[in-house]
C-alpha positions in Angstrom: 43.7 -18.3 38.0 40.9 -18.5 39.8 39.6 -21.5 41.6 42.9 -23.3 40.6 44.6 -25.7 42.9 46.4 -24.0 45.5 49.5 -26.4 45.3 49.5 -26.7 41.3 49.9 -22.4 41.8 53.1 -23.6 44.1 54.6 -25.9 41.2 54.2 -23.4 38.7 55.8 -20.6 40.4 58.6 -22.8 41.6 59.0 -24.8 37.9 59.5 -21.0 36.4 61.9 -20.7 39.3 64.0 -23.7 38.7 64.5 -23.2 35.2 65.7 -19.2 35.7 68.1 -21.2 38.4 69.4 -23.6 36.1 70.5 -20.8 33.5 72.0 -19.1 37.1 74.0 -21.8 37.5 75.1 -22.7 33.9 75.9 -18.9 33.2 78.0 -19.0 36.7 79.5 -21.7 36.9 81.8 -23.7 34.3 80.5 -27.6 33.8 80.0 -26.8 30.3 82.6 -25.3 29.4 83.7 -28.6 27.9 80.5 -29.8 26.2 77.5 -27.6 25.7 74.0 -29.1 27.3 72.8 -30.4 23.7 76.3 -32.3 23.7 76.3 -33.8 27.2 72.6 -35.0 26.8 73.2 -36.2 23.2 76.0 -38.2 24.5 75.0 -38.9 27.7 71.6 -40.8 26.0 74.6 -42.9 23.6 76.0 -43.5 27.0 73.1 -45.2 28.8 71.2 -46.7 25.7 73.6 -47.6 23.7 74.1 -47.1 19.6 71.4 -45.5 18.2 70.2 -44.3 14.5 69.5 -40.2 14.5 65.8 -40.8 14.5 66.0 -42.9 17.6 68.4 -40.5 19.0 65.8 -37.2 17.9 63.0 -39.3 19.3 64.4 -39.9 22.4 65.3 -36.4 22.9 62.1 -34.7 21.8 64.3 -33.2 18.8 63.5 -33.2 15.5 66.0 -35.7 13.5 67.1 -32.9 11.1 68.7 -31.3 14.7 69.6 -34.2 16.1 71.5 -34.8 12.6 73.5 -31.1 13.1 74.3 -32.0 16.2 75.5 -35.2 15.5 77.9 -34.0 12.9 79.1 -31.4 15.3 80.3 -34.0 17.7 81.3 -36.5 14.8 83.8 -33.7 13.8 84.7 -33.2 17.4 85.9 -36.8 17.4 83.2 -37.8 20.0 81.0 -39.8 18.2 81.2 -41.9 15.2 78.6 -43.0 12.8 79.0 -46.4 11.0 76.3 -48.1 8.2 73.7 -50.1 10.7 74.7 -54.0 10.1 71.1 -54.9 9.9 70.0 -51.9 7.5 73.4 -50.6 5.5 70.6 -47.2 4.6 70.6 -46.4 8.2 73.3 -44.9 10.2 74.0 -45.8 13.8 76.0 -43.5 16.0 78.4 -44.6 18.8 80.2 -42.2 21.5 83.8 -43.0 21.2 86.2 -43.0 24.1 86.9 -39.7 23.6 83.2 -38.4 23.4 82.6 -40.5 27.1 85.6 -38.9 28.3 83.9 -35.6 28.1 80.4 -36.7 29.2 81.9 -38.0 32.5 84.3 -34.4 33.7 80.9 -33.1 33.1 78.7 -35.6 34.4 81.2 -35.7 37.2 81.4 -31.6 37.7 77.2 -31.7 37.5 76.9 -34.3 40.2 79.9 -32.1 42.4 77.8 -28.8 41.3 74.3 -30.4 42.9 76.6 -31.9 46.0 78.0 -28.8 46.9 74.1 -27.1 46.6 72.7 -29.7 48.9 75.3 -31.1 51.0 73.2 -30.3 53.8 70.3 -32.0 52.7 69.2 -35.2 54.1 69.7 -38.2 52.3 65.9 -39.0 52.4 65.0 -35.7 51.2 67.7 -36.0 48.5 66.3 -39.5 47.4 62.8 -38.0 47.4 63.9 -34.6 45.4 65.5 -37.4 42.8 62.0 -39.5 42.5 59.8 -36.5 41.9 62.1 -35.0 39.4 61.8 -38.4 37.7 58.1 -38.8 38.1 57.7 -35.0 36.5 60.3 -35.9 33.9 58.4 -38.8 32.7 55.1 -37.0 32.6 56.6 -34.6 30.6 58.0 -37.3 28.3 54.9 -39.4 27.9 53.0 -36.1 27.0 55.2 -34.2 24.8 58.2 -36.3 23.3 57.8 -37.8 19.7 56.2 -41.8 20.4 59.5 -43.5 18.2 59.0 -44.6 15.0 58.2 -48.2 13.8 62.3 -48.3 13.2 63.1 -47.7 16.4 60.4 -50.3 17.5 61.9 -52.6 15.3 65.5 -51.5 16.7 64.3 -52.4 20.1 63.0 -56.1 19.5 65.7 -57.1 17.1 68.2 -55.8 19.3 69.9 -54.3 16.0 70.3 -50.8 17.8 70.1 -50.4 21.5 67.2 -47.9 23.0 67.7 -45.8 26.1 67.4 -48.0 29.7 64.9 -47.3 31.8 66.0 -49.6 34.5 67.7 -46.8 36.6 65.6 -43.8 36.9 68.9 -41.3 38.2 70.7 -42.6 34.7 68.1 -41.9 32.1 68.4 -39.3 29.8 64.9 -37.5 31.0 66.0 -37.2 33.9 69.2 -35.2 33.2 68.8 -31.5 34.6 68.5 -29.4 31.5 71.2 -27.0 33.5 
């Protein structure tokens, strides 16, 4: 592109980079073999927000609710999540990990975090802290610009504390700022 920023050409050619990497690393190396990504990330999100109702879930995933429902019903057969009738709205269903759903989310949480440990060991813990805030600050763009803005129910989930929405108060836990690998 002509007359484009120099370091925007960088960020490109290094995001189409990282993603080819992260497909390296999940074809080669076996931290899903337990849960797929759409699993972990489904149940990593329960995990840190809390119970949620499939359209808060979709929303907060950037899936649409009729995928977010399929993959719901996958792990609900799986015995890693259960769905029960919203106390506040018996139309609505919320969805909850159970022990055996967090169970798997932490091996693979827990292989991930081993999987990036043994890639940057020899990294220094400033650079490591730094790689960690700009992979939240370019996950959050990405959020703001393309995930769904929730619907008024999850707004109303949020302050009447009915269903819990994702935290935001740790950037390293939140679910947009899980690798996609």
């Amino acid at each position: 592109m002509t007359g484009a920023d120099p370091a925007l050409d960088v960020i490109e050619r290094q995001t189409a980079v990282l993603m080819r990497n992260f497909e390296l690393l999940h074809r080669r190396t076996d931290v899903h073999d337990r849960l797929d990504r759409a699993q972990y990330l489904l149940l990593r999100t329960l995990s840190d927000g809390g119970p949620m109702t499939i359209t808060t879930l979709a929303c907060t995933l950037g899936l649409d609710p009729s995928t977010a429902g399929r993959q719901v019903s996958a792990l609900t057969a799986a015995g890693l999540v259960e769905r029960a009738a919203d106390p506040a709205d018996r139309r609505r269903w919320v969805v909850t990990p159970t022990a055996d759903g967090l169970r798997e989310m932490r091996v693979v949480r827990d292989r991930r975090t081993e999987s990036h440990a043994e890639l940057l060991g020899d990294w220094d813990p400033e650079d490591l802290r730094t790689l960690g805030t700009m992979l939240d600050r370019y996950n959050r763009a990405v959020a703001a610009r393309y995930l769904l803005t929730p619907p008024a129910e999850a707004a109303t989930e949020a302050s009447t504390g009915t269903v819990a929405r994702a935290r935001t108060a740790d950037p390293a836990e939140t679910p947009a700022t899980a690798s996609p690998g």
